[in-house]
C-alpha positions as CSV (number, residue, x, y, z in Angstrom):
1,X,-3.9,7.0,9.3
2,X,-6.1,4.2,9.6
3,X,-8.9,4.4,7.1
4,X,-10.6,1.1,7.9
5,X,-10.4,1.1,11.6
6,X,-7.9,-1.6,12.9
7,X,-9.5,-4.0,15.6
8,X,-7.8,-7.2,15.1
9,X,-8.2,-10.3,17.1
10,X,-4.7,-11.6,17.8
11,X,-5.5,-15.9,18.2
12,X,-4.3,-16.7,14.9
13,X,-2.4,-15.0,11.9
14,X,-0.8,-16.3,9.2
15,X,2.0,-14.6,7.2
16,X,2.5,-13.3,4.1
17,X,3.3,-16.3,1.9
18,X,0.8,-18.7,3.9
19,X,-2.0,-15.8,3.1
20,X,-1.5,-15.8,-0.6
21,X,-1.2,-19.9,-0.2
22,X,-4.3,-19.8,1.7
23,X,-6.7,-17.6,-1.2
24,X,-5.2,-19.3,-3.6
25,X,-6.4,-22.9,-2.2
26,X,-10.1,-21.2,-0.8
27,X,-10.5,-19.9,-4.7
28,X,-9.6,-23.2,-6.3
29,X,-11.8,-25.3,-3.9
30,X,-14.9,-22.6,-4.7
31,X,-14.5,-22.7,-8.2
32,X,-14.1,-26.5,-8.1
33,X,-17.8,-26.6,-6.6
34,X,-16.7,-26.9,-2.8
35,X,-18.8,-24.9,-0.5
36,X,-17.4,-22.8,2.2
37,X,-17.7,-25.9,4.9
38,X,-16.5,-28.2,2.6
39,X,-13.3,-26.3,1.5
40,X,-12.3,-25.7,5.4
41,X,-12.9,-29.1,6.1
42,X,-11.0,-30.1,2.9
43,X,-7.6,-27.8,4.2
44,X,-7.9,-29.3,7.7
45,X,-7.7,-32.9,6.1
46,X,-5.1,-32.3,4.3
47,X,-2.7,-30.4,6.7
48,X,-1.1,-27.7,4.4
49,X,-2.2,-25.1,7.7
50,X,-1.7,-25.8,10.9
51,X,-4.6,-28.7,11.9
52,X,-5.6,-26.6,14.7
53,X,-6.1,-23.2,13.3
54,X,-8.1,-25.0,10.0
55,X,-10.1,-27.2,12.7
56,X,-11.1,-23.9,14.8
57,X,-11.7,-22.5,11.4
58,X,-14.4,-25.1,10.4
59,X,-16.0,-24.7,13.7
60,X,-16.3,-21.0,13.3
61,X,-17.9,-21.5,9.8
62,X,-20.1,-23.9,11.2
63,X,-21.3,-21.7,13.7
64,X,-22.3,-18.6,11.4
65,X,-19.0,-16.8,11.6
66,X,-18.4,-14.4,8.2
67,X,-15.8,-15.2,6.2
68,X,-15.1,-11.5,6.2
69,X,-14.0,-11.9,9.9
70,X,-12.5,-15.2,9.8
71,X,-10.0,-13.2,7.1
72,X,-10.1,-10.4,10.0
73,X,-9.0,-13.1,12.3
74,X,-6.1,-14.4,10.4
75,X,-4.3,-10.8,9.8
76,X,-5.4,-10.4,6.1
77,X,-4.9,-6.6,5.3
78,X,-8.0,-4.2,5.9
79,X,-8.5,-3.5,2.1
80,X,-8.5,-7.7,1.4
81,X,-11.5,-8.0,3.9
82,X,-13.4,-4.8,2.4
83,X,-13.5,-7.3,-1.1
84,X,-14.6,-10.1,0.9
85,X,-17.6,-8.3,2.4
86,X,-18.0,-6.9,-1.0
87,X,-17.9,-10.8,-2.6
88,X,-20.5,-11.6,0.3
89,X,-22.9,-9.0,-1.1
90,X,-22.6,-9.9,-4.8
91,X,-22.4,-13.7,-4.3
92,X,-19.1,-14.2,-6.8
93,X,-16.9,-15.3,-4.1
94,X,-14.5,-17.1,-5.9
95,X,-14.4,-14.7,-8.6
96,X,-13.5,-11.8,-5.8
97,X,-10.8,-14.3,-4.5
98,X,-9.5,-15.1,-7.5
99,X,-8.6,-10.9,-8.0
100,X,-7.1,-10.9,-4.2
101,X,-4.8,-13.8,-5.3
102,X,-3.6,-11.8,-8.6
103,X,-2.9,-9.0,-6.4
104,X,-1.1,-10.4,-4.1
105,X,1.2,-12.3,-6.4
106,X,1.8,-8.8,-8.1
107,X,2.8,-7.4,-4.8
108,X,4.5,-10.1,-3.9
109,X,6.1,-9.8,-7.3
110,X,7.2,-6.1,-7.1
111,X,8.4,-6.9,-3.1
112,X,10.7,-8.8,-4.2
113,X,12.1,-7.0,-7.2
114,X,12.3,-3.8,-5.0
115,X,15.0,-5.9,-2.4
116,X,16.8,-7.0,-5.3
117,X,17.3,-3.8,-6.5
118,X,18.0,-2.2,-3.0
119,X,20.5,-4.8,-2.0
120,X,23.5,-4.1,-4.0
121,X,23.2,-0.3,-4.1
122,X,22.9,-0.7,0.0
123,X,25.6,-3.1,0.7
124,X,27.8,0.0,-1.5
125,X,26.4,2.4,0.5
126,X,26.8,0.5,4.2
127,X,30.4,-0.3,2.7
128,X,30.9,3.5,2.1
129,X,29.9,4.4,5.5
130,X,32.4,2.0,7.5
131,X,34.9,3.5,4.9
132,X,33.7,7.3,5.9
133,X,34.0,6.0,9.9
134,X,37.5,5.2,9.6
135,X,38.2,8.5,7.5
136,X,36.9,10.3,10.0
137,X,38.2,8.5,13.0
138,X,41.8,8.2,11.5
139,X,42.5,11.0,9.1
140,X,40.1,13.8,9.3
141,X,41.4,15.1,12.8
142,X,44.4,15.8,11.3
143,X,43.2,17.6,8.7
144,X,41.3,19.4,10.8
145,X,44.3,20.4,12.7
146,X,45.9,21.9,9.6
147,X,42.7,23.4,8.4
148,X,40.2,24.2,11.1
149,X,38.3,26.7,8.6
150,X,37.6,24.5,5.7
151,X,33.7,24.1,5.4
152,X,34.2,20.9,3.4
153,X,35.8,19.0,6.0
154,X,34.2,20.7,9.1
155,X,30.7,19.4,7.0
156,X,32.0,15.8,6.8
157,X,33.8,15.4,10.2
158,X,29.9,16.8,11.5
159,X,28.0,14.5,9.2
160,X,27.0,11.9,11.8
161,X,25.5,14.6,13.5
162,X,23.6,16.0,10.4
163,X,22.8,12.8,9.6
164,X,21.0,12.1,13.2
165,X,19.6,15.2,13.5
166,X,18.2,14.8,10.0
167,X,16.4,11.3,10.7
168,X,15.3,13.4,13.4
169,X,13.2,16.2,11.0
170,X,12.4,13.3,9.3
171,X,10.8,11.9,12.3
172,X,8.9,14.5,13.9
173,X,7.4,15.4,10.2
174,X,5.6,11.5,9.9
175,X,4.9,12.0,13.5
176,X,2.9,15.9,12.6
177,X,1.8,14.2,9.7
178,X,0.0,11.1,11.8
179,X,-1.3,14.0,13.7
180,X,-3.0,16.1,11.3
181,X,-4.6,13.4,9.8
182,X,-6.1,12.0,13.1
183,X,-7.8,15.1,13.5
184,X,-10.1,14.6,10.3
185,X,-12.7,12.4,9.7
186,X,-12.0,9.3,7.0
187,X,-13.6,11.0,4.4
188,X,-11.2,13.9,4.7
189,X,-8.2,11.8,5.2
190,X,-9.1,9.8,2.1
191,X,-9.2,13.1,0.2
192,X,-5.8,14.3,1.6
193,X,-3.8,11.5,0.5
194,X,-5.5,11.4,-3.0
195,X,-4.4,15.0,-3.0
196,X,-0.8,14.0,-2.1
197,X,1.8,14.3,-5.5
198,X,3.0,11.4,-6.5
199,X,1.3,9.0,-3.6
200,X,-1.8,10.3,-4.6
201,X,-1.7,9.3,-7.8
202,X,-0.8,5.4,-6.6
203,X,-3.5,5.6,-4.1
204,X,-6.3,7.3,-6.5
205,X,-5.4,4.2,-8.7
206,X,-5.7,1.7,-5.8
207,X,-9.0,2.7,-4.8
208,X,-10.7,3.5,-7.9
209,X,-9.1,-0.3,-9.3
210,X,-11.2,-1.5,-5.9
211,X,-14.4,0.2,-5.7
212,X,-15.1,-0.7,-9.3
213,X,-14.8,-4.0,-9.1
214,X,-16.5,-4.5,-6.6
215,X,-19.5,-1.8,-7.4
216,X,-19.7,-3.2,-11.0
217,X,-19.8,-6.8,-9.6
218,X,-23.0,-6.0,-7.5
219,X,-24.2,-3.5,-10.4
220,X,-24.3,-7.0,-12.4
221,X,-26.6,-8.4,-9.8
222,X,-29.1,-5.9,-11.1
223,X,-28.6,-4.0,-8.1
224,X,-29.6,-0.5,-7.8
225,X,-27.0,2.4,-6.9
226,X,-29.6,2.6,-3.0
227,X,-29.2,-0.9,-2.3
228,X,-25.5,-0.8,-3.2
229,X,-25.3,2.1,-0.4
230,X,-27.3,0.4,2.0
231,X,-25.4,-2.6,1.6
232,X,-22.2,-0.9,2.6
233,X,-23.8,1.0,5.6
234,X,-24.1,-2.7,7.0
235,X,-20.1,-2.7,6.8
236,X,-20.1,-1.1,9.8
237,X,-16.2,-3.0,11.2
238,X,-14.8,-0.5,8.0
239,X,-15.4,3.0,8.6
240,X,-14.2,4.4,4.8
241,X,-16.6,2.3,2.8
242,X,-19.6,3.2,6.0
243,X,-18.5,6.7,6.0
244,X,-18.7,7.0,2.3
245,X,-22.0,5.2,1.8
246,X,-23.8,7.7,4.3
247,X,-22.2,10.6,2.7
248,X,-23.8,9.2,-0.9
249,X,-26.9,8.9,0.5
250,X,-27.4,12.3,2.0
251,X,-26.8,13.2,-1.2
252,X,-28.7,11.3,-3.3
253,X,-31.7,12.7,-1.5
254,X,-30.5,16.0,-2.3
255,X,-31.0,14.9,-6.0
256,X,-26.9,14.3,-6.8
257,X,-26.5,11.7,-9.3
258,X,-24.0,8.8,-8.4
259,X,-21.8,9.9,-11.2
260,X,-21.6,13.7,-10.0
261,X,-20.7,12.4,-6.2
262,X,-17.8,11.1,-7.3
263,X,-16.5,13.5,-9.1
264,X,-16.2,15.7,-5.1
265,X,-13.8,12.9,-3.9
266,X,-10.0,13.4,-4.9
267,X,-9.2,9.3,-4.3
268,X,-10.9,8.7,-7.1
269,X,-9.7,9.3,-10.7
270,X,-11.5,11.4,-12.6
271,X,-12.1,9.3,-15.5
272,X,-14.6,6.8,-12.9
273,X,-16.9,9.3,-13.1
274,X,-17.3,9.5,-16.9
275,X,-17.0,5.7,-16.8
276,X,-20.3,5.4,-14.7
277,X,-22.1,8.8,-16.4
278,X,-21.6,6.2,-19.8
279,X,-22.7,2.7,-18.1
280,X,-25.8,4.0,-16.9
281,X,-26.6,6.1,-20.0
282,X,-26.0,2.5,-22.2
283,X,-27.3,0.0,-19.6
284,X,-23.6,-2.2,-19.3
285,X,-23.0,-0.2,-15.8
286,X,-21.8,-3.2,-14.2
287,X,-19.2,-5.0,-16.8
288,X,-18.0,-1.1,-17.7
289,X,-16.8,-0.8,-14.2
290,X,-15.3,-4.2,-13.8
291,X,-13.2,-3.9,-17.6
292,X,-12.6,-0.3,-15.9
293,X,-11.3,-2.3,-12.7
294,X,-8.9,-4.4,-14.7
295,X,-7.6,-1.5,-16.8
296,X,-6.7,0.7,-13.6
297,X,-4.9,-2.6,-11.6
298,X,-2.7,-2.7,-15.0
299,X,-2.2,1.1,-14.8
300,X,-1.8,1.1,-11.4
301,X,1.2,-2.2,-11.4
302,X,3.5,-0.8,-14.2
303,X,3.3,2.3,-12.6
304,X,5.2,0.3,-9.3
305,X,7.3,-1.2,-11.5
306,X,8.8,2.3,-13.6
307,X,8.9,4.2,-9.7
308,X,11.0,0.7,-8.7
309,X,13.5,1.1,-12.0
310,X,14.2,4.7,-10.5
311,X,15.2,3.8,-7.0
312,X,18.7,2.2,-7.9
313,X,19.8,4.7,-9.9
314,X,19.1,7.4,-7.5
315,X,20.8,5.5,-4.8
316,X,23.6,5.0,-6.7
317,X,24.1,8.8,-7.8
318,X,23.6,9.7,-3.9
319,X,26.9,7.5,-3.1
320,X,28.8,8.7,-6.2
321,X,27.8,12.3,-4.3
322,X,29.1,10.9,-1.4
323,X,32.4,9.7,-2.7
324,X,33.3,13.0,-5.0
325,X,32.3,14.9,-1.4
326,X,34.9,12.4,0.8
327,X,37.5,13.1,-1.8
328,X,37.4,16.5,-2.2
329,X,37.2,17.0,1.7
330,X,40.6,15.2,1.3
331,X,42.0,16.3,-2.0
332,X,41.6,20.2,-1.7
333,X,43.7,20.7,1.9
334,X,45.8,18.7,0.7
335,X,46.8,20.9,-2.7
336,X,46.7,24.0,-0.3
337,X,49.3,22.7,1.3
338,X,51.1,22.4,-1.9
339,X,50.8,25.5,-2.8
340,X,51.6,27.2,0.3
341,X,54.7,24.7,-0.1
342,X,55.7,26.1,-3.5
């Protein structure tokens, strides 16, 4: 399911909390007036990286290397390098960094809320578990003893079992799913998963949020919709954007208006469209799409953060579930007995 292609050099990475560190300090430098050489030379000075992956850096910059695959190099996420080679097209670097800092404190935000809910909820339910083990070690078989035919505890005693052979399904489902998409091109894949409920509308969101910003940042340059396309083509390491860019252009030349193109792909939402029809129609094509861009990334980050609010609450009604079942496995050949007593 890799939409971007995935050829990674594996000299030097950095993790998750050195790459936001690390975009964060390349922005400021930009912004501050440093050029590219003068910022990498500025980080290996001051030793907040390791001094030899900054110094190796430098060299690389020295020698020609893109930015784009010095980010490539350090492990930065696929979609991160598409906005740099984007940012290398339009010129506004820091401006392009500055939105892939935001973003990553956001996800680092929402990470980190997500384990915070999960925790408690999963301790209960780990706790509940070790609690169902010894049940079922210590107490069950002598239930089932007494009553071989109830369902109830016959379900329980078995759950392990269901359980496995429901991670199982599970399982074999991602591993189809993998499959299928492997067997489509990008552009189909892409489609799919914008077709998808629920993901879909996360990842329509996530792409649309992308693609405008970065379209209405070179749209600004007083670029034309066929340089924009053969600008992408160039992106060759990134077979989504390459893929996409040919498919615009064959279609172009068919006489299909950018606006109209988009409205065939389902990861895009299907207000971009109309946002584009209006920008060129006005002449403010370029600062439409990127107050578009900034509306969607809003959009798209309280919609994280309600999906995150539901988790607990449906973990915690899956273990109150789980008790009333071990209880009433229990409780009910138990009162049988009673009654067969009185």
């Amino acid at each position: 399911m890799d939409l971007f292609q995935n050829k990674r050099t594996k000299k030097q990475k950095l993790n998750k909390k050195q790459q936001q560190q690390f975009v964060h300090l390349l922005e400021g430098l930009l912004t501050n007036g440093f050029s590219l050489k003068e910022s990498f030379y500025f980080m290996e000075k001051v030793s907040i990286f390791n001094k030899k992956l900054t110094n190796n850096l430098s060299n690389q910059i020295v020698l020609g290397k893109s930015l784009a695959d010095i980010f490539l190099e350090l492990n930065f996420e696929k979609i991160t390098i598409i906005q740099i080679n984007f940012a290398q097209m339009h010129g506004n670097l820091a401006n392009t960094l500055k939105q892939i800092d935001l973003h990553m404190q956001h996800v680092q935000k929402y990470r980190n809320h997500f384990y915070k809910i999960l925790s408690y909820p999963l301790i209960l339910f780990l706790f509940l578990i070790m609690i169902l083990i010894g049940i079922r070690q210590f107490i069950f078989p002598q239930l089932l003893i007494e009553n071989q035919s109830s369902l109830t505890i016959q379900f329980i005693y078995n759950s392990p079992y269901l359980l496995l052979g429901f991670l199982l399904v599970i399982f074999s489902l991602y591993l189809g799913f993998r499959t299928y998409l492997k067997r489509k091109d990008l552009i189909q894949q892409a489609n799919f998963l914008g077709r998808m409920p629920i993901l879909g509308i996360f990842y329509k969101d996530y792409l649309s949020a992308l693609f405008a910003f970065e379209w209405g940042k070179l749209f600004t340059q007083g670029l034309e919709i066929r340089s924009v396309i053969q600008m992408m083509k160039q992106m060759d390491q990134y077979s989504l954007v390459t893929e996409l860019a040919r498919e615009m252009e064959k279609d172009l030349e068919k006489g299909i208006l950018f606006h109209q193109q988009l409205q065939n792909y389902s990861f895009f939402t299907t207000e971009f469209s109309i946002i584009i029809q209006q920008g060129e129609i006005k002449g403010h094509l370029g600062k439409e799409l990127i107050i578009y861009s900034g509306l969607i990334w809003k959009r798209f980050f309280n919609r994280i953060e309600r999906s995150i609010q539901w988790v607990q609450p449906m973990i915690f009604l899956l273990i109150a579930i789980l008790i009333i079942s071990i209880y009433t496995a229990m409780l009910l050949p138990i009162y049988g007995n009673m009654e067969e007593f009185l």
